[in-house]
N, C-alpha and C positions, 0 to 999 in steps of 0.2 A: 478852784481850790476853796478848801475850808475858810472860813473869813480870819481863825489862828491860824493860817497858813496849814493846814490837816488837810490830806485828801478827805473828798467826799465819800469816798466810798474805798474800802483795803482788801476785799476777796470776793470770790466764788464761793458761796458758803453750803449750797444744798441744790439739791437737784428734785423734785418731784415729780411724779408719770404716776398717771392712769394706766391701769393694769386690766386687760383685756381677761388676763385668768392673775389674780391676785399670788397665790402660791406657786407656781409655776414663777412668774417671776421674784419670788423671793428664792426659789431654789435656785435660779440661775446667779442673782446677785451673792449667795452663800458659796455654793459648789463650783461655780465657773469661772465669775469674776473674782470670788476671795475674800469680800467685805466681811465685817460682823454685824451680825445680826444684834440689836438690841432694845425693839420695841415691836408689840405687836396691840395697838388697841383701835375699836371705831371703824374697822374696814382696812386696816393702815398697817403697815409692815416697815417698822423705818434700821434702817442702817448705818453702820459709821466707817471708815477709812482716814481716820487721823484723830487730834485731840476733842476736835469736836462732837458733841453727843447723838449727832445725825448731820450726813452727807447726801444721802441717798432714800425715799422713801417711794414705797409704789402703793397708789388708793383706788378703793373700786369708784371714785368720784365721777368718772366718766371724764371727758379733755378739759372739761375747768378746774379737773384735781389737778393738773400739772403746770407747775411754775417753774421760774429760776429763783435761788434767795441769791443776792446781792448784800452782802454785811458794808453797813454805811458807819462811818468813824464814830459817832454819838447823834443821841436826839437832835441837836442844832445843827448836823449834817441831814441829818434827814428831812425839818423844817424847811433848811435850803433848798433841798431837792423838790420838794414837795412844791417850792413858789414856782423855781425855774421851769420845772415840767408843765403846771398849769401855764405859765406864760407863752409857752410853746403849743401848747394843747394838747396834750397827751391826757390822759383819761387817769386819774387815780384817787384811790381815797384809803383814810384811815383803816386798818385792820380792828378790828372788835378784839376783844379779849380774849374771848375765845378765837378767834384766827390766829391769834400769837399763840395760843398754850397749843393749838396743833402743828404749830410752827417753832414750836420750842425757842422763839424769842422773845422778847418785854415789848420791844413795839415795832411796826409795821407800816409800810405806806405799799401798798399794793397799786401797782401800775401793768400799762398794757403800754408797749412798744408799735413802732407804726406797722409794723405786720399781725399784730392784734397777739403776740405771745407773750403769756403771763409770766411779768419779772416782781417778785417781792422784795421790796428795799427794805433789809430791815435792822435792828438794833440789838445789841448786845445777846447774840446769840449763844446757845448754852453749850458748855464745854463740861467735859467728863470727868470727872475725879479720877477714872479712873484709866490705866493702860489700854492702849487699844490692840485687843487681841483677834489677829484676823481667824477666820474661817479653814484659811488653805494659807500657803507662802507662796501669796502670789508678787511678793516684794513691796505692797502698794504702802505709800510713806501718806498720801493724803489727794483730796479733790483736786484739779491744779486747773480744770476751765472746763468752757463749755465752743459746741459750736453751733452755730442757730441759725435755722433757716429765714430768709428775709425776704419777702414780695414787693417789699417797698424799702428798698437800699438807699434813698437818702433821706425816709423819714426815721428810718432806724438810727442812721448816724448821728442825725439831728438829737434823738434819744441817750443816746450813750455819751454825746457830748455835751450834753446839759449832766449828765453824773460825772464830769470830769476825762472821760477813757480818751485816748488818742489814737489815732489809726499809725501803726508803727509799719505797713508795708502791706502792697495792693498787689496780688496774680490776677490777672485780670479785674475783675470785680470782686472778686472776693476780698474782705477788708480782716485784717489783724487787728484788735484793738490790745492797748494796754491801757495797765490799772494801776500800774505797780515796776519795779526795776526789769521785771522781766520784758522778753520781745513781746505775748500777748497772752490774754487769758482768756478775749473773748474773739469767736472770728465768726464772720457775717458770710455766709453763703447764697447767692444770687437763685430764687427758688419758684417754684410755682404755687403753696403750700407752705403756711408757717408753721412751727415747731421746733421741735430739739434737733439737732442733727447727731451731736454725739456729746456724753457725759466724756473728761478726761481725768484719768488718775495718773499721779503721779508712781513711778516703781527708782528704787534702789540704784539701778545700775539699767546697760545695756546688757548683763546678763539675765538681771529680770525679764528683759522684754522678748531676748530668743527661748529663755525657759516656759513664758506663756504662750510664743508661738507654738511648740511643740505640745505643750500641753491641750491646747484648743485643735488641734490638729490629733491628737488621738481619742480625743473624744469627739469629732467632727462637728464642730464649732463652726460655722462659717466665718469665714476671716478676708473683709469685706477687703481690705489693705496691708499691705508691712509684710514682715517688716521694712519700714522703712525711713526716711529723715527728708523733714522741708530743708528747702536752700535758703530762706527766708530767717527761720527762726533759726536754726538746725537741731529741734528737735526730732530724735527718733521717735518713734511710733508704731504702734500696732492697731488695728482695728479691728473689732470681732463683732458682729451681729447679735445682738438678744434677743428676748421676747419681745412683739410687737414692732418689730424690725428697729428697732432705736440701739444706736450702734455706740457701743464701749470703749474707750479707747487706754490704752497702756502709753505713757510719755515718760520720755526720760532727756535730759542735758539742754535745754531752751537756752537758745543765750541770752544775755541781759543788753539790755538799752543801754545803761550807764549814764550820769549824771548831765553829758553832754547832749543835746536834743539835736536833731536831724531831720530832716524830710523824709516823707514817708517813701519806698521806693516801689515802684512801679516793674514789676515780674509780668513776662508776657503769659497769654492762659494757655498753655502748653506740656505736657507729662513731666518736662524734667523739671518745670516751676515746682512742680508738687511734692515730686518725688525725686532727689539726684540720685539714687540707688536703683532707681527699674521700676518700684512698684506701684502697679496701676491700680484703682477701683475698682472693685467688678460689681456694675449692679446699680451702683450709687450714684447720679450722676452730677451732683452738686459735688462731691468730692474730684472729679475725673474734670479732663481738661474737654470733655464735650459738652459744658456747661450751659446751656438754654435758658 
C-alpha cells in the first residue's frame, strides 16, 4: 500500500501496439471495435473508449512501441514503485519529457516485467473535457484490463506484487490479479512468447455483448471465443481477432472481491474452468485448456 494508506497504483489506463499496417489498424479500432478516434501525429493513431483522452494507440515504432500504461495514485506512488521494483531487479527508468507528452502523462517510470513486456507506470494521466463519442454503438463504457502473455510466471508475479496487485483465483496457471474491488483486471497467461494477449473493454449490458457477436459475425470478424463467461470471475465475454492477430475483448458484469479478503482459489485447467457456457478458443492456445 501507499505509505497514506492509497493503493499504489488505481487502473488499466492505455494500451499501446505496434502496427504492422498503421491505418488498417486504425480502421479496425473505428469501424469494428467502436472507439473514437482522436489523435493522429508522429507515426501514431491514438484513440479513446471512456473519460480518458487516449486508451488505445497503434505506432509504426516497431515492438518497443507497445506497452501497457499502469496509472499509479500520485508522484510518491510512483517513487515507491520505482525503490521496490529496483530492489527486486526489475529494469526501469525515468520517462523523458518527451515520453510523457507522447504518453499524454506528466510523469513516467517505464519498466519491463520478468517476461521482458513493456509496462509504463505512470502519473496523472490526461482526461477529456470533453464527452466520449464513439464511432459505432458498440456499448463500450471504458478500458476495463488487459491479458498478458508470461514466460516467466513467477517473475512476473513477483512484478505485479511489488505494485500492490493480488492474485484473486488460479485455472491452472493461469493467474487473475486484482487492483481494485473488482475480481481482476490483469490475468497472466502461461506462454512461450511475451506480449499482449488481449486489450478488454468494458460494454453496457449482456446485450452489448450478443449485439457485437452478431455484428463481427456479418462482417466475418474472426471471433476467437464467446460468447461466453468465466466461473472464476463471472464475467461474460466476447473475443474477436484484430490486426496483427492481438485479440479484443468485449466484458461485461465481473464480480467484485469485496472488502473481506480470501485465498486465492485454485480452478483445474479444464474447458468448463474457462468457459461454464461451452465456448471454446479456437486458435489460441493460452486461452484454451491445452495450455503448454
Amino acid at each position: 500500500m501507499h505509505p497514506d494508506s492509497h493503493p499504489l497504483v488505481v487502473s488499466v489506463c492505455y494500451v499501446r501496439l505496434a502496427a504492422s499496417d498503421l491505418h488498417a489498424s486504425a480502421r479496425f479500432a473505428a469501424d469494428i471495435l467502436g472507439l473514437q478516434r482522436v489523435a493522429e501525429s508522429d507515426g501514431e493513431i491514438a484513440f479513446r473508449s471512456d473519460n480518458r483522452f487516449r486508451t488505445l494507440s497503434f505506432g509504426n515504432g516497431g515492438s518497443g512501441y507497445s506497452s501497457i500504461g499502469i496509472e499509479v495514485w500520485d508522484q510518491r506512488a510512483l517513487d515507491e514503485i520505482e525503490k521496490r521494483l529496483g530492489k527486486s531487479g526489475f529494469a526501469s527508468s525515468r520517462a523523458s519529457a518527451g515520453d510523457c507528452q507522447l504518453r499524454y502523462v506528466q510523469a513516467a517510470l517505464l519498466a519491463k516485467d520478468g517476461s521482458g513486456n513493456n509496462i509504463d507506470l505512470v502519473a496523472r494521466p490526461t482526461q477529456s473535457g470533453r464527452r466520449y463519442f464513439p464511432s459505432r454503438d458498440a456499448g463500450i463504457t471504458r478500458l476495463h484490463g488487459v491479458g498478458m502473455r508470461s514466460t516467466d510466471l513467477a517473475r512476473d508475479l513477483q512484478f505485479w506484487k511489488e505494485l500492490g496487485a493480488e492474485v484473486s483465483d488460479w485455472v491452472g496457471d493461469i493467474a487473475y490479479l486484482r487492483i481494485d474491488g473488482l475480481h481482476h483486471r490483469i490475468a497472466l497467461y502461461p506462454a512461450k512468447r511475451p506480449g499482449l494477449l488481449y486489450a478488454a473493454f468494458e460494454v453496457e449490458t449482456l446485450d452489448s455483448i450478443m449485439q457485437n457477436s452478431y455484428f463481427m459475425q456479418e462482417r466475418q470478424i474472426r471471433i476467437v471465443q464467446g460468447p461466453g463467461r468465466e466461473p472464476c470471475s463471472k464475467q461474460i465475454f466476447l473475443h474477436v481477432e484484430g490486426p496483427d492477430g492481438v485479440i479484443f475483448s468485449y466484458v461485461n458484469g465481473m464480480s467484485e472481491i469485496g472488502p473481506g479478503r480470501r485465498p486465492p482459489r485454485q480452478f483445474a485447467l479444464v474447458p468448463e474452468s474457462l468457459c461454464d457456457w461451452g465456448s471454446e478458443a479456437k486458435g489460441v492456445a493460452e486461452l484454451s485448456a491445452s495450455v503448454s
